[in-house]
PASEBA-1860 file (N, C-alpha, C; in nm, 3 decimals):
! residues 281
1> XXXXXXXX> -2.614/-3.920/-7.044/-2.515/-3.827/-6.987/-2.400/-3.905/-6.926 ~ -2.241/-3.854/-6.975/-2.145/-3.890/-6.934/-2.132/-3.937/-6.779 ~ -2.131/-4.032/-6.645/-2.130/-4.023/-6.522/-2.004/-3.964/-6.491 ~ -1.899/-3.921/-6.544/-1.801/-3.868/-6.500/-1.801/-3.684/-6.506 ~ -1.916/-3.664/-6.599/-1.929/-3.542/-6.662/-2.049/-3.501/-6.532 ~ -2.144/-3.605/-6.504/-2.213/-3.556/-6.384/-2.130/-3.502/-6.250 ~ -2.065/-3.639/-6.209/-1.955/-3.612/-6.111/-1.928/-3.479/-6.098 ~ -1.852/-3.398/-6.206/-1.760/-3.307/-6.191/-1.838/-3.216/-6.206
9> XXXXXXXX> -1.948/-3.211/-6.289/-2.036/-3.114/-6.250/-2.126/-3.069/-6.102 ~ -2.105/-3.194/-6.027/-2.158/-3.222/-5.871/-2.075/-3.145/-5.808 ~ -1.951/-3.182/-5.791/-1.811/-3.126/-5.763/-1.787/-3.035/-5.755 ~ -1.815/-2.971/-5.881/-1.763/-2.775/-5.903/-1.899/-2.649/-5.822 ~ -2.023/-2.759/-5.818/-2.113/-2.676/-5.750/-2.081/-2.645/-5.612 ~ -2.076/-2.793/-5.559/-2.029/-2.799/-5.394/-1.926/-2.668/-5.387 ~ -1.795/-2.671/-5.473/-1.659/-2.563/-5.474/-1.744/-2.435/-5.485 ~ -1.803/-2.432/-5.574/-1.867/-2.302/-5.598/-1.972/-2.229/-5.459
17> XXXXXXXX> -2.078/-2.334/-5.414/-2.131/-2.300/-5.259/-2.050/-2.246/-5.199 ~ -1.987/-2.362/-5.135/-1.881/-2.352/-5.006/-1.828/-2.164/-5.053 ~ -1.713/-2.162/-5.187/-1.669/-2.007/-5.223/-1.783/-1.899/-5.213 ~ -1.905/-1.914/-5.193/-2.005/-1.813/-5.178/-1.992/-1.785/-5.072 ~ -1.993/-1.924/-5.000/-2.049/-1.869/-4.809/-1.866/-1.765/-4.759 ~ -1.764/-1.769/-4.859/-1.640/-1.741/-4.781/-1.613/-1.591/-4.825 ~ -1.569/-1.530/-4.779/-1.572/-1.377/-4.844/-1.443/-1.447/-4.955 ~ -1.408/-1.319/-5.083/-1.329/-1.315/-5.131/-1.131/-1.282/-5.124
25> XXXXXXXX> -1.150/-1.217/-4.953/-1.041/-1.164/-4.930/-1.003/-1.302/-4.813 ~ -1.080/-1.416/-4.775/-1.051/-1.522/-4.707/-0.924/-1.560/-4.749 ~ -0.962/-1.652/-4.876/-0.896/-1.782/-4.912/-0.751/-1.730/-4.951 ~ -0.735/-1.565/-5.053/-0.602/-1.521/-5.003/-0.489/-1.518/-4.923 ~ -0.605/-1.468/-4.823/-0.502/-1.437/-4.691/-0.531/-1.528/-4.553 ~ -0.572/-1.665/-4.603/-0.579/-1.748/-4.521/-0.442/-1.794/-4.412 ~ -0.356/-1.788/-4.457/-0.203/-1.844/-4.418/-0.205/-1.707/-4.317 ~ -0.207/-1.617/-4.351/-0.199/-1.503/-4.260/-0.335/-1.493/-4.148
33> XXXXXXXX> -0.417/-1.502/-4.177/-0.552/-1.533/-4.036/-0.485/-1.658/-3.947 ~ -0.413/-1.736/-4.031/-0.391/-1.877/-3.890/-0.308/-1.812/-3.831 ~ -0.175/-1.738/-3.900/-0.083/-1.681/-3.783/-0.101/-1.625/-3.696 ~ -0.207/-1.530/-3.703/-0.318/-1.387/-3.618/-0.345/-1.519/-3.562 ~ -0.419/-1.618/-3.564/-0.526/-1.711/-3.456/-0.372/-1.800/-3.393 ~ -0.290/-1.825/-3.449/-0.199/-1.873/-3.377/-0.132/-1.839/-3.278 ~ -0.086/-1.706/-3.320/-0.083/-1.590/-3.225/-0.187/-1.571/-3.052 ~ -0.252/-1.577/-3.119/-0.381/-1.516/-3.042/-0.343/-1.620/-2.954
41> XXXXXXXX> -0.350/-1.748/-2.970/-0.372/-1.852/-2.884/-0.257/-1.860/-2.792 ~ -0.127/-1.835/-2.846/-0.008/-1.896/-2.815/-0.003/-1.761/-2.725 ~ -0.077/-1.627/-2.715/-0.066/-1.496/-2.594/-0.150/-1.529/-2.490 ~ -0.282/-1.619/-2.508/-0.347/-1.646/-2.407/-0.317/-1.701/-2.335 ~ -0.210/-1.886/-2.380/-0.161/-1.955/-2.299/-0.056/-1.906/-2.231 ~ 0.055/-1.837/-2.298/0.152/-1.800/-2.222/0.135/-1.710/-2.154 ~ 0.055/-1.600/-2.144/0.012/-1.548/-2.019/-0.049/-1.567/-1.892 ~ -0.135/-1.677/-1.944/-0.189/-1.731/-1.798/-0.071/-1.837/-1.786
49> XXXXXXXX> 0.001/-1.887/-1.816/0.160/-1.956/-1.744/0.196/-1.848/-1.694 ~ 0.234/-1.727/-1.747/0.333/-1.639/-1.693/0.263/-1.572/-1.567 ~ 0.155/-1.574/-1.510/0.055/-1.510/-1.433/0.061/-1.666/-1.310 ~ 0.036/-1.779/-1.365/0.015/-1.873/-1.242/0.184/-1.873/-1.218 ~ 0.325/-1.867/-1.310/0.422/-1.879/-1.220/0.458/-1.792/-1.142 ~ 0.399/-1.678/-1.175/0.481/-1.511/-1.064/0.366/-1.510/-0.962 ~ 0.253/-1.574/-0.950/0.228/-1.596/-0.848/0.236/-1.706/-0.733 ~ 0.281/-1.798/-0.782/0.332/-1.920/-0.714/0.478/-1.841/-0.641
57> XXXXXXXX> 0.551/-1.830/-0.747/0.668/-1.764/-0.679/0.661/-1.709/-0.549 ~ 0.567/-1.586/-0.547/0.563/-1.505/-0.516/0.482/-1.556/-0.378 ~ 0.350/-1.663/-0.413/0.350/-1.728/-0.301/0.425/-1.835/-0.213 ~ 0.504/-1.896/-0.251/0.637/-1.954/-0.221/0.753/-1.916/-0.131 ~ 0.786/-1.778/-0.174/0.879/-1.686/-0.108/0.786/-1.628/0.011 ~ 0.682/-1.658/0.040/0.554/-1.557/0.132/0.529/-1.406/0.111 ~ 0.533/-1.355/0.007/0.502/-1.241/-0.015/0.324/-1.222/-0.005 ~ 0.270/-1.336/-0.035/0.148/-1.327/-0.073/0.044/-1.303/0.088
65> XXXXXXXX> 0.130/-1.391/0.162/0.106/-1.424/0.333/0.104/-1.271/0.377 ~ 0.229/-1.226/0.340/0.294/-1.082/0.365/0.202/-0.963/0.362 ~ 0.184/-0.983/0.251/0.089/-0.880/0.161/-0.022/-0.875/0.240 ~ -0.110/-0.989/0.339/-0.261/-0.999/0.308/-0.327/-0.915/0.451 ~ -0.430/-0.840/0.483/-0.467/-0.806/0.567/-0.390/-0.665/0.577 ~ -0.346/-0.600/0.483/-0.242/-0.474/0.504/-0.274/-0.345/0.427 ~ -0.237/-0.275/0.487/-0.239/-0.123/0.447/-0.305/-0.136/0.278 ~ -0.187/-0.204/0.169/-0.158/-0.204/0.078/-0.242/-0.284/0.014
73> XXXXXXXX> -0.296/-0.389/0.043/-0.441/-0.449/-0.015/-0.608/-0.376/0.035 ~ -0.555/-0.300/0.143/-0.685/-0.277/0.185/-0.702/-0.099/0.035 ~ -0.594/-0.051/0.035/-0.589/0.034/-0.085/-0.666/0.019/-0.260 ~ -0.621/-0.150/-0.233/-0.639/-0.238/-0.347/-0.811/-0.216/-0.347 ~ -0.862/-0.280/-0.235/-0.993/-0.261/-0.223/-1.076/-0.199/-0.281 ~ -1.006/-0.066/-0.203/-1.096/0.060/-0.256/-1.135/0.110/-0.374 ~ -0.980/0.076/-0.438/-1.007/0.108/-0.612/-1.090/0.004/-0.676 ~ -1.171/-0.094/-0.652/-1.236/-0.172/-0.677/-1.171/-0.281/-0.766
81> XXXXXXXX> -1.071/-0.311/-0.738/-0.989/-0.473/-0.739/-1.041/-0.582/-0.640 ~ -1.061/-0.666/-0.715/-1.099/-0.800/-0.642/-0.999/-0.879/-0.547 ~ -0.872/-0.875/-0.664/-0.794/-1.011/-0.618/-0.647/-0.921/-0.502 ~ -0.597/-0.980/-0.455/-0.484/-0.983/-0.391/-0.328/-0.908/-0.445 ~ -0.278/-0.862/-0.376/-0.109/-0.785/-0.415/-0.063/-0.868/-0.527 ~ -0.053/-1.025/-0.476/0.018/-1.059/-0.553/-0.025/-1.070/-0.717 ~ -0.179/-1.119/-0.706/-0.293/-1.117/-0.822/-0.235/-1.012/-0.911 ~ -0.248/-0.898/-0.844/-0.204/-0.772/-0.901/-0.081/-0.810/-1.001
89> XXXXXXXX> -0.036/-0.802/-0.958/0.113/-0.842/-1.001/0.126/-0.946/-1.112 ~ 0.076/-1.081/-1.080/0.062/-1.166/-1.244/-0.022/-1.098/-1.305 ~ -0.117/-1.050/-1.275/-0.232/-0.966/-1.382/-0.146/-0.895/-1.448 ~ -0.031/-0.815/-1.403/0.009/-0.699/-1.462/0.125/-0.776/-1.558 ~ 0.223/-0.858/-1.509/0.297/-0.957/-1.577/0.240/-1.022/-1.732 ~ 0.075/-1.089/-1.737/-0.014/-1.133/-1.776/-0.028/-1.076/-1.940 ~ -0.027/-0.921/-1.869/-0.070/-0.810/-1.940/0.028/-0.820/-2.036 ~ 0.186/-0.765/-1.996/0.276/-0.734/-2.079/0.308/-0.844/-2.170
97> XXXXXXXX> 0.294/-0.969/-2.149/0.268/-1.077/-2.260/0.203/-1.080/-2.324 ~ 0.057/-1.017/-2.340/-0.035/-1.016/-2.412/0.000/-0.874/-2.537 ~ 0.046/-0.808/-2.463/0.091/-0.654/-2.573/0.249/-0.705/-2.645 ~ 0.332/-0.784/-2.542/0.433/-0.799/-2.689/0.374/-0.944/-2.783 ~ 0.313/-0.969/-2.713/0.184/-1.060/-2.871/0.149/-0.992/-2.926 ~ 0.055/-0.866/-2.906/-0.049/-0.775/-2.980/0.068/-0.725/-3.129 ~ 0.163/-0.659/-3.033/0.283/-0.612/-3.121/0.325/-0.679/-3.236 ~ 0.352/-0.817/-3.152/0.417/-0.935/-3.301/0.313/-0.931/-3.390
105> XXXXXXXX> 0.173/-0.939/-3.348/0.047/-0.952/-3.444/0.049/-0.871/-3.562 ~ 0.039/-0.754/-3.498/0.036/-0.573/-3.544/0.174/-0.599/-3.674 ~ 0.218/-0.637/-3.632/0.392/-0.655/-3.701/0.370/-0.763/-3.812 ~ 0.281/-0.837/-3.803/0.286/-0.976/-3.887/0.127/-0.927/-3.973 ~ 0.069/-0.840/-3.935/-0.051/-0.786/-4.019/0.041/-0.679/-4.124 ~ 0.105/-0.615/-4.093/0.178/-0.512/-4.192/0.103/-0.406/-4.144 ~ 0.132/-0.362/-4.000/0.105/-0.188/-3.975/0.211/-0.167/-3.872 ~ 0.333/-0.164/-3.921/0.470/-0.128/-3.798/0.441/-0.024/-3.780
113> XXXXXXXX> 0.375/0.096/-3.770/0.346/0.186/-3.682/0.260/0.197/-3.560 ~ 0.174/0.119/-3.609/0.081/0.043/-3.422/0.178/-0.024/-3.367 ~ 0.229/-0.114/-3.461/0.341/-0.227/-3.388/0.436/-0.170/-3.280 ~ 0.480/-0.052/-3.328/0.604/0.008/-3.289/0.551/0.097/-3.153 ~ 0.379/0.109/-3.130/0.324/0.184/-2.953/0.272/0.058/-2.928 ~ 0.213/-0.051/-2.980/0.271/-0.181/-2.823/0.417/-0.183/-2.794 ~ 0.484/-0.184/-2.838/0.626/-0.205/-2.818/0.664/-0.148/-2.733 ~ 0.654/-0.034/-2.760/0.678/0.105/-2.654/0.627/0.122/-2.522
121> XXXXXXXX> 0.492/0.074/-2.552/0.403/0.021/-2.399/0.447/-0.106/-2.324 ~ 0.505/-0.236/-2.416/0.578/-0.336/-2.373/0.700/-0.312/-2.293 ~ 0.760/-0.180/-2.317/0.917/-0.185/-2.304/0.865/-0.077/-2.151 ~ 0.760/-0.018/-2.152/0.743/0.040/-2.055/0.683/-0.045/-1.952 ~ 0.598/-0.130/-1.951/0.571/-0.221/-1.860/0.647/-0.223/-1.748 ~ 0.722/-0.314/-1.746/0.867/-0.352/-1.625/0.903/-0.248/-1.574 ~ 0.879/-0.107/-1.613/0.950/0.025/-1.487/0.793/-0.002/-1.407 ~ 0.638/-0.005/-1.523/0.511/0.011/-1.414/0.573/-0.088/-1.304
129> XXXXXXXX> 0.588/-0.198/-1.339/0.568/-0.282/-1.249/0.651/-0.324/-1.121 ~ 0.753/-0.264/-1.158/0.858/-0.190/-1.047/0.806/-0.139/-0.954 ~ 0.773/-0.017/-0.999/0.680/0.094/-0.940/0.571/0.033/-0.794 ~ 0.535/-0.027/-0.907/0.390/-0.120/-0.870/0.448/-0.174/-0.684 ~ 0.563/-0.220/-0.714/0.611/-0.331/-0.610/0.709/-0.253/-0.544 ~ 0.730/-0.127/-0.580/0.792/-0.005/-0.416/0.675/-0.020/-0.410 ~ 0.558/0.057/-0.437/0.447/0.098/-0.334/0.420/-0.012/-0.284 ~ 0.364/-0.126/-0.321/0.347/-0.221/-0.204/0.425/-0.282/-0.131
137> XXXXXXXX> 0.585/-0.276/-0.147/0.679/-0.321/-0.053/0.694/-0.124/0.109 ~ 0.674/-0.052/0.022/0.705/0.077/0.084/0.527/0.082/0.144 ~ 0.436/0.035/0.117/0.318/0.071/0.199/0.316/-0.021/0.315 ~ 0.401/-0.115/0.296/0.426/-0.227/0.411/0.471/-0.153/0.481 ~ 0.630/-0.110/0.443/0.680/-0.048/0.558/0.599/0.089/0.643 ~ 0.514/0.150/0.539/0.498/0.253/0.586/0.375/0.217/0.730 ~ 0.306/0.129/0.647/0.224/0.033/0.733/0.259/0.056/0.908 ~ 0.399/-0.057/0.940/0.492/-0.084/1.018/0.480/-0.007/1.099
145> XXXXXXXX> 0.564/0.132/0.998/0.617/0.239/1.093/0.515/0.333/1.162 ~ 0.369/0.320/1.110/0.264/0.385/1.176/0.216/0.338/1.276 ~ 0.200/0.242/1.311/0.190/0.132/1.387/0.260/0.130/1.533 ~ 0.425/0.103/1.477/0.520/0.187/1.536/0.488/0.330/1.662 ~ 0.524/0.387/1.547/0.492/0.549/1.612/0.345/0.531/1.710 ~ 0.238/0.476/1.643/0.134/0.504/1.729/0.085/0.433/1.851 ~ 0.132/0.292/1.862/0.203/0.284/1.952/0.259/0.392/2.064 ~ 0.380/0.328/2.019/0.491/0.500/2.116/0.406/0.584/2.208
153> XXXXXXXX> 0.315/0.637/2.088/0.241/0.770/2.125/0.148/0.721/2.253 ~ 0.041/0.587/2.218/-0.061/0.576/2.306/0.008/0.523/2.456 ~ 0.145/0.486/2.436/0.239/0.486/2.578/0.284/0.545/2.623 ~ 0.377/0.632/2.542/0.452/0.761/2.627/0.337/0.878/2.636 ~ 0.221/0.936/2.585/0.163/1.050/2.529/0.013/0.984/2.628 ~ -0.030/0.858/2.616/-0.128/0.838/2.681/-0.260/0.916/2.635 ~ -0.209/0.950/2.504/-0.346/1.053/2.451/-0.377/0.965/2.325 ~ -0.522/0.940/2.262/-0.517/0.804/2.179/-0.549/0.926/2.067
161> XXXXXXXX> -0.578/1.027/2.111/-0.606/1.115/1.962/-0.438/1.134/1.956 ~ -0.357/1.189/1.985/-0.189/1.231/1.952/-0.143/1.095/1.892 ~ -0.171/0.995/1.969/-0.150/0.876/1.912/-0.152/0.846/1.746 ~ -0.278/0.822/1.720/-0.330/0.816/1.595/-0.300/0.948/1.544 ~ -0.258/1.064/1.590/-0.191/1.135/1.477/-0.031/1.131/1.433 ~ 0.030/1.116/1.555/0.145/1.035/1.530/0.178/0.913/1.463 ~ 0.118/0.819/1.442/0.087/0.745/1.321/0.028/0.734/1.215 ~ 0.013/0.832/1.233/-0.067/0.862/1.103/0.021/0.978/1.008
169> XXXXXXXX> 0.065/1.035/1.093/0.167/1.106/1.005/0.302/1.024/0.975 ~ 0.331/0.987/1.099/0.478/0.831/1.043/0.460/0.798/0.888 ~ 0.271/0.706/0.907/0.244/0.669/0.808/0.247/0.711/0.622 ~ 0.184/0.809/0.649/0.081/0.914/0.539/0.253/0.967/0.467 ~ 0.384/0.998/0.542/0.467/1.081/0.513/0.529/0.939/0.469 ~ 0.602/0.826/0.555/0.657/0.742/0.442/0.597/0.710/0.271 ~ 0.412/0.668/0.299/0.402/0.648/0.195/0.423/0.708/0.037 ~ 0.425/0.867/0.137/0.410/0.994/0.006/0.548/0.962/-0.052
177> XXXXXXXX> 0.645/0.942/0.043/0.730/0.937/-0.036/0.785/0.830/-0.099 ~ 0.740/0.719/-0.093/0.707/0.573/-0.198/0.662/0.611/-0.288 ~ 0.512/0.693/-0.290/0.493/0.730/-0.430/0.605/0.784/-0.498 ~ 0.620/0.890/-0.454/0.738/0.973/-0.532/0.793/0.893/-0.604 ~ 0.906/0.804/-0.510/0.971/0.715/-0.591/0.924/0.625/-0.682 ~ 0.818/0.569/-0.635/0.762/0.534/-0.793/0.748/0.573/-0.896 ~ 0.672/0.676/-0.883/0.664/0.825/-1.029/0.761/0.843/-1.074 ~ 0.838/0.873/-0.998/0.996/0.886/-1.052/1.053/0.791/-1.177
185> XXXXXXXX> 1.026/0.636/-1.107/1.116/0.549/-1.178/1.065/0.547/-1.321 ~ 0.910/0.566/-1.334/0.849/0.538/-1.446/0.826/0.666/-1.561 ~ 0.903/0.772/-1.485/0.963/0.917/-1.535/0.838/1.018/-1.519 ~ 0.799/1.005/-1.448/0.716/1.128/-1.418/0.798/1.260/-1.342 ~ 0.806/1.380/-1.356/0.889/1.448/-1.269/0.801/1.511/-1.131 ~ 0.849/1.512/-1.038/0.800/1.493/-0.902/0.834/1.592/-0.851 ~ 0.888/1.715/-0.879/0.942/1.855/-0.794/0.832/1.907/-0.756 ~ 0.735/1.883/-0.821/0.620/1.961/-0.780/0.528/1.894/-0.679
193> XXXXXXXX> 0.615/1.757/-0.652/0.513/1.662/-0.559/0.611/1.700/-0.401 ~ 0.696/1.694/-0.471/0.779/1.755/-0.337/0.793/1.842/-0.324 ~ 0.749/1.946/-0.309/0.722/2.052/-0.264/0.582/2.087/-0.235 ~ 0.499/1.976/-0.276/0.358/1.981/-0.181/0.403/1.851/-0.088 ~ 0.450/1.787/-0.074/0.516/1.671/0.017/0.517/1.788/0.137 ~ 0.656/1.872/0.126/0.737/1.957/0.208/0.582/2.073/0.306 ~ 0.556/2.117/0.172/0.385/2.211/0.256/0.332/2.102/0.366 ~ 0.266/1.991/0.330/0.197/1.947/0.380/0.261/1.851/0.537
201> XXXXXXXX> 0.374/1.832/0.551/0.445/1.781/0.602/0.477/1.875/0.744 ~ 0.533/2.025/0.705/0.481/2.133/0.773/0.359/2.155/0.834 ~ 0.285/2.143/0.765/0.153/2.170/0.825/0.116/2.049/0.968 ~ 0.144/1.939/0.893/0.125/1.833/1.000/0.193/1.817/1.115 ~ 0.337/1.869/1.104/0.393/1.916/1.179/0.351/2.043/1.312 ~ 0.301/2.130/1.228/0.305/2.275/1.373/0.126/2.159/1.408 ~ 0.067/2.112/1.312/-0.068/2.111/1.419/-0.007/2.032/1.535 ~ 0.054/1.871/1.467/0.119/1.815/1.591/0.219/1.885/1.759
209> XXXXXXXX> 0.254/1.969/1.732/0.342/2.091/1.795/0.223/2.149/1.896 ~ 0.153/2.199/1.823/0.019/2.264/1.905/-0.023/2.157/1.983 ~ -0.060/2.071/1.954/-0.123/1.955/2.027/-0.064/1.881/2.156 ~ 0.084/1.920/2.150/0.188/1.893/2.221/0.241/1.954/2.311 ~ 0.181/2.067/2.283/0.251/2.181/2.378/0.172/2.233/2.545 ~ 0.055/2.136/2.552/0.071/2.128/2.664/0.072/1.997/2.791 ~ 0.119/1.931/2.649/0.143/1.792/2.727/0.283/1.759/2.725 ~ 0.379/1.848/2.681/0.534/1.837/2.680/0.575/1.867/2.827
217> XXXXXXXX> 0.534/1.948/2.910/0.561/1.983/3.054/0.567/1.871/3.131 ~ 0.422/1.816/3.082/0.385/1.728/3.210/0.502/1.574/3.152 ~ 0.527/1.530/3.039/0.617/1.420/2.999/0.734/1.439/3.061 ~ 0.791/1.582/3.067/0.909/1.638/3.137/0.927/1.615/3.272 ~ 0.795/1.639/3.312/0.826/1.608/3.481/0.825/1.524/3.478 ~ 0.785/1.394/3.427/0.770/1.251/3.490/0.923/1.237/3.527 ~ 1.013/1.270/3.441/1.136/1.224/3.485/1.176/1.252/3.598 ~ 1.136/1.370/3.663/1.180/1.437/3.766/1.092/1.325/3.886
225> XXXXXXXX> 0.971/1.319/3.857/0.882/1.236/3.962/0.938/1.111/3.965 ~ 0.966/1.038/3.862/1.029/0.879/3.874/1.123/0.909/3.998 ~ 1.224/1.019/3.973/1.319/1.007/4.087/1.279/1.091/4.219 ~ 1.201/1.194/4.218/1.137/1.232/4.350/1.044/1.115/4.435 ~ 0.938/1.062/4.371/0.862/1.048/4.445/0.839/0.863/4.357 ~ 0.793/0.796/4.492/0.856/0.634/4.489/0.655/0.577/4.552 ~ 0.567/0.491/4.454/0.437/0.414/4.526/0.442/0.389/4.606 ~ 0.324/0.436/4.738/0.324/0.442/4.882/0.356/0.498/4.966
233> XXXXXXXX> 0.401/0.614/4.872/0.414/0.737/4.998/0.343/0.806/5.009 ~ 0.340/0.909/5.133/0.194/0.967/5.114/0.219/1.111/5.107 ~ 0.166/1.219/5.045/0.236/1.295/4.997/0.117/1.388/5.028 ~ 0.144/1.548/4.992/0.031/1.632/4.958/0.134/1.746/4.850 ~ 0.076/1.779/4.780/0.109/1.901/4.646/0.006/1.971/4.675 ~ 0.046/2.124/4.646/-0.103/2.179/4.646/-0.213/2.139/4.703 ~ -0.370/2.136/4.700/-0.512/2.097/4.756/-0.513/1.995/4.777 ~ -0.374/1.870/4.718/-0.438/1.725/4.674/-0.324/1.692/4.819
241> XXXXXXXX> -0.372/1.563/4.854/-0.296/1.469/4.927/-0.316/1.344/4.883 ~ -0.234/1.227/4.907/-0.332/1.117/4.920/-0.138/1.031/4.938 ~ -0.208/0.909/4.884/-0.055/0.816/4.898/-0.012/0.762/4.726 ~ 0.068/0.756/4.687/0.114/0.732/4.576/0.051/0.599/4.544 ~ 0.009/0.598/4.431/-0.017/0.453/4.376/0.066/0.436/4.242 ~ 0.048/0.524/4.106/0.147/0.508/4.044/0.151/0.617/3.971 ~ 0.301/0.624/3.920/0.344/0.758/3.816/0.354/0.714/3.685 ~ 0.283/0.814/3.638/0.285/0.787/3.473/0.348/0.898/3.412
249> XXXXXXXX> 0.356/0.845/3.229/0.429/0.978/3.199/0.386/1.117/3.157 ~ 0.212/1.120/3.245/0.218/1.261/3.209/0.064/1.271/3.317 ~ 0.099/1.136/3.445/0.040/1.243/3.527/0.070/1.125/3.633 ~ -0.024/1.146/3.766/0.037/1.094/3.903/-0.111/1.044/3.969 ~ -0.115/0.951/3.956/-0.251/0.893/4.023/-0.232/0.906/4.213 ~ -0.299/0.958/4.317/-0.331/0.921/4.404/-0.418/0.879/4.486 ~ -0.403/0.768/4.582/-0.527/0.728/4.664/-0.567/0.800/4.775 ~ -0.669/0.859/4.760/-0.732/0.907/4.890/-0.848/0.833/4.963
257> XXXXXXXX> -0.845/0.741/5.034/-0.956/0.711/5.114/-1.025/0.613/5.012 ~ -1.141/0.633/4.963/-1.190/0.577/4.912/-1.182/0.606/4.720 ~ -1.138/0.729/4.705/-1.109/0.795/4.603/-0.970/0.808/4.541 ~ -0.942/0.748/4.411/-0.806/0.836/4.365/-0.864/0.941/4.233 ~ -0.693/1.017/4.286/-0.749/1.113/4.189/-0.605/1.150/4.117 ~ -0.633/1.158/3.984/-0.531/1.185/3.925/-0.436/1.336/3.918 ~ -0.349/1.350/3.893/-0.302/1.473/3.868/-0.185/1.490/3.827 ~ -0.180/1.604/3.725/-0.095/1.637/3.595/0.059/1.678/3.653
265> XXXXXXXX> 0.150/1.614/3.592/0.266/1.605/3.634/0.279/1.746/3.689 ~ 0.275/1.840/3.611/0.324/2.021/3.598/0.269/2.030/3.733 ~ 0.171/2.035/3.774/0.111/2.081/3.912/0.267/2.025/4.048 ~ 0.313/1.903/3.989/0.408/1.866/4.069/0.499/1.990/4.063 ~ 0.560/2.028/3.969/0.667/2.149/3.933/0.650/2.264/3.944 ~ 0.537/2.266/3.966/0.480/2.432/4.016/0.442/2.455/4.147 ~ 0.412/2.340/4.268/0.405/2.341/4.372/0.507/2.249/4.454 ~ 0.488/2.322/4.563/0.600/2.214/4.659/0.562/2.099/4.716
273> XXXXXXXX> 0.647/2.012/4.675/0.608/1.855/4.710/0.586/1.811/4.865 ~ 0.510/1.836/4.990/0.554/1.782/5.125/0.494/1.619/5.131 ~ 0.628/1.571/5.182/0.606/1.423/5.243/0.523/1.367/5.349 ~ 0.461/1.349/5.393/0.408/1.280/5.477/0.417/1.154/5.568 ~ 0.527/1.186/5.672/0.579/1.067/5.741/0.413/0.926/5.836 ~ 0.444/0.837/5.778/0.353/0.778/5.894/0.372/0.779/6.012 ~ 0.270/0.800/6.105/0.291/0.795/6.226/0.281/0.630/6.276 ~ 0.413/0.652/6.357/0.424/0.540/6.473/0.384/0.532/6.582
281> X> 0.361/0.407/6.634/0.239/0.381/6.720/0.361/0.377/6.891
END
């Protein structure tokens, strides 16, 4: 037997194996699977670049500092997210690189009609992510301003329930309307959010009103007491006597003896104030 005729008969078996183990629609459309795997690769890397730079950035500028311990991550929480505002944010960045890959893919397989709803989802991205970053720049503030207000309340109001509802409505009412604006940008129509905004806003309103209405008297008089009546004098209103220790804004502490006892501004305005001169020796 020819050794060259063996050879090639060695040769064409090996070709022939190997073509068994490969499907028939492989070796065709091989040039087209590397582009798909080229693809593939070249969306993974550039997304996690595009994800570690918008968060560097983002930690850089201190947004990330900003963000942490707040209203707006503790939200994050709940929906069962792991990572951080800013996380959020390259994740979502991350994303939209990966769909205008999917797209080019979709586009380079020959089905421009899938191609053409990543695209559409690509081109919509950047309003989400807008969106994305009022609510957490607007839950900051709204954050702030609850804070703010409730505050205020537990000083001037001295009531820690009015308090916490006063911040809480500050709060609850900026944020609603962050959403809005978000929905908005990403075209959702919102008339119907505002106008349960407006209901509910009302409502929070007269309860706050009720709650207020009989501690508005006594805030009123303080003004009058700052300038009537001065710590260390000794005074009697109505049943009570004692000597001034201090005025607050919605009532009047006095010392009696061994006892002080407080009492509600209004009682000042509804009875007559007598002074009580010390006696000299």
């Amino acid at each position: 037997m020819d050794i060259n005729a063996f050879f090639q008969s060695i040769g064409a078996w090996i070709v022939n194996f190997f073509n068994s183990l490969v499907p028939d629609y492989i070796l065709p459309n091989l040039q087209l699977i590397l582009e798909v795997v080229i693809l593939l690769i070249a969306a993974y890397i550039v997304g996690k670049i595009s994800k570690f730079i918008v968060t560097k950035f983002m930690s850089v500028i201190g947004l990330k500092k900003i963000t942490s311990k707040t209203w707006a991550e503790g939200i994050l929480k709940v929906t069962g997210y792991r990572g951080t505002v800013v996380e959020l944010i390259g994740d979502m960045v991350k994303w939209l690189i990966y769909l205008l890959f999917f797209a080019l893919i979709i586009q380079t397989i020959g089905l421009p009609g899938v191609a053409d709803i990543f695209t559409q989802i690509a081109i919509f991205m950047p309003r989400f992510i807008g969106a994305v970053l009022i609510i957490v720049i607007g839950f900051m503030i709204a954050d702030f301003f609850g804070k703010v207000f409730e505050e205020a309340g537990r000083r001037f109001l001295k009531e820690e329930v009015l308090a916490s509802l006063a911040g809480g409505l500050a709060r609850y009412s900026f944020a609603f309307v962050i959403v809005i604006m978000a929905l908005s940008l990403i075209g959702i129509d919102t008339a119907s959010l505002m106008i349960m905004f407006a209901i509910i806003l009302s409502t929070f309103m007269i309860v706050f009103v009720i709650g207020i209405k009989d501690i508005f008297p006594n805030f009123t008089a303080a003004v009058y007491l700052n300038k009537k009546l001065k710590p260390g004098e000794h005074i009697k209103v109505g049943k009570y006597s004692g000597v001034v220790e201090k005025i607050e804004p919605l009532s009047v502490t006095l010392k009696n003896g061994a006892k002080s006892i407080t009492i509600p501004n209004s009682v000042f305005i509804n009875n007559p104030i007598e002074k009580i001169e010390k006696k000299t020796k």
